[in-house]
C-alpha positions in Angstrom: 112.8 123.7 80.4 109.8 122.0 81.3 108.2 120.5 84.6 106.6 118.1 85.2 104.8 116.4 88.3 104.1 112.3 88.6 102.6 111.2 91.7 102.5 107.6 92.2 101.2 105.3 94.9 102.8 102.6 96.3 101.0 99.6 98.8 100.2 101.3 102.1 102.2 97.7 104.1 106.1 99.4 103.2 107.3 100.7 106.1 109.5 104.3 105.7 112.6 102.2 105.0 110.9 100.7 102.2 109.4 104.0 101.2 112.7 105.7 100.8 114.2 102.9 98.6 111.5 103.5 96.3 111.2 107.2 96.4 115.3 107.3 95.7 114.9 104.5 92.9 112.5 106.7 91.1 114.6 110.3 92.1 117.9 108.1 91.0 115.7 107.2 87.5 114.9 110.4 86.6 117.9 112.2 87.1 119.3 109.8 85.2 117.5 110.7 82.1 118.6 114.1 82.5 115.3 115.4 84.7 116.5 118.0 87.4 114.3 117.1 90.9 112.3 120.2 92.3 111.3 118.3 94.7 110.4 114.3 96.0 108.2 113.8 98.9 105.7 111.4 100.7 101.7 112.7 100.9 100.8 109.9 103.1 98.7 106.9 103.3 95.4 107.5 101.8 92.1 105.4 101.3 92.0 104.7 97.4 88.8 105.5 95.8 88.4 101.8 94.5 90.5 98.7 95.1 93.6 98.7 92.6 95.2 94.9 92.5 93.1 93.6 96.1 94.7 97.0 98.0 92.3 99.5 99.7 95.1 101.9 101.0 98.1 103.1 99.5 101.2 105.5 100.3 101.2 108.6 98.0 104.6 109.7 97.0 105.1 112.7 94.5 107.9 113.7 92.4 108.0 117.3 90.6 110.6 117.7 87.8 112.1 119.9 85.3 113.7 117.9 81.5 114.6 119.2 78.6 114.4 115.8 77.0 110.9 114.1 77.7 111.1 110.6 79.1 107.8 110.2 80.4 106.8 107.2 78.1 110.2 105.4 79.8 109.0 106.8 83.1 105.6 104.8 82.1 107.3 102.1 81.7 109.5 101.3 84.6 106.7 102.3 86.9 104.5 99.2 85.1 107.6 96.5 85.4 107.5 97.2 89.8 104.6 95.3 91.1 105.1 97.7 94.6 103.7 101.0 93.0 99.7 100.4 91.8 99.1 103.3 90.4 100.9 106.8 88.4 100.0 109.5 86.5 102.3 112.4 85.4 101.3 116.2 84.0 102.9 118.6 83.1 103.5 121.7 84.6 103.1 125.3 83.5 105.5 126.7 85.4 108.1 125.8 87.7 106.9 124.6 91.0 107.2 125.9 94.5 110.8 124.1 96.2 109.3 122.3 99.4 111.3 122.1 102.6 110.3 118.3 103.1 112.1 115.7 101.6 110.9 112.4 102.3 110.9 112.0 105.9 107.1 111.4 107.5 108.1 112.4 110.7 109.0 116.0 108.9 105.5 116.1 107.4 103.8 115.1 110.9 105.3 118.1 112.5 103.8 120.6 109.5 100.7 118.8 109.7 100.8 119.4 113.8 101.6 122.6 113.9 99.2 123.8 111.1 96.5 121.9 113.3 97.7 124.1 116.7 98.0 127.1 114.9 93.9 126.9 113.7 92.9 125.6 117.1 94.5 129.3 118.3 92.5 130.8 116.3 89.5 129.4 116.9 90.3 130.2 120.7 90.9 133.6 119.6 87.8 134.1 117.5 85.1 133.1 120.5 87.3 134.7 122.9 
């Protein structure tokens, strides 16, 4: 089997509603061309390194994968025909990749990213202590 990982960014305006639709319209597609998810999950809104179509922000969702048929071209494809996501790109994997916990809840990611921040702050404490 191979893996694959296609991130793809969407405008940063869609609320999580919005988001999830997306994210379960492209988990929905691949499966349905045969691609097993590993895991589908939201990076966050991010400042884009230059405008793409007027938009200086976007929401960066990615999606990791395993086919035995390739359907990246279709992939290609159905991500060009929705005007919501601006940008993709998809590579492929070496080996299978690591199963996340989140799924595509941003409240999920804010408590990792909270607790990570916490857990450095301790240590800083404990290093000048």
């Amino acid at each position: 089997m191979k893996y694959y990982e296609t991130l793809y960014i969407v405008k940063s305006e869609f609320e999580d509603d919005r988001l999830d639709k997306i994210q379960e319209e492209v988990d929905e597609y691949a499966k349905k061309k045969g691609g097993k998810i590993v895991n589908s999950y939201v990076w966050g809104k991010r400042r884009l390194a230059y405008e793409v179509d007027k938009e200086r922000y976007g929401t960066f969702l990615l999606l990791q994968y395993g086919t035995e048929n390739t359907f990246i071209d279709e992939l290609n494809d159905w991500f060009e025909l929705h005007k919501s996501v601006l940008a993709y790109m998809t590579i492929r994997l070496d080996e299978m990749p690591e199963v996340k916990e989140i799924r595509s809840s941003t409240s999920t990611e804010t408590k990792v990213d909270s607790s990570t921040e916490t857990d450095k702050s301790e240590k800083i404490a404990d290093i000048s202590v």
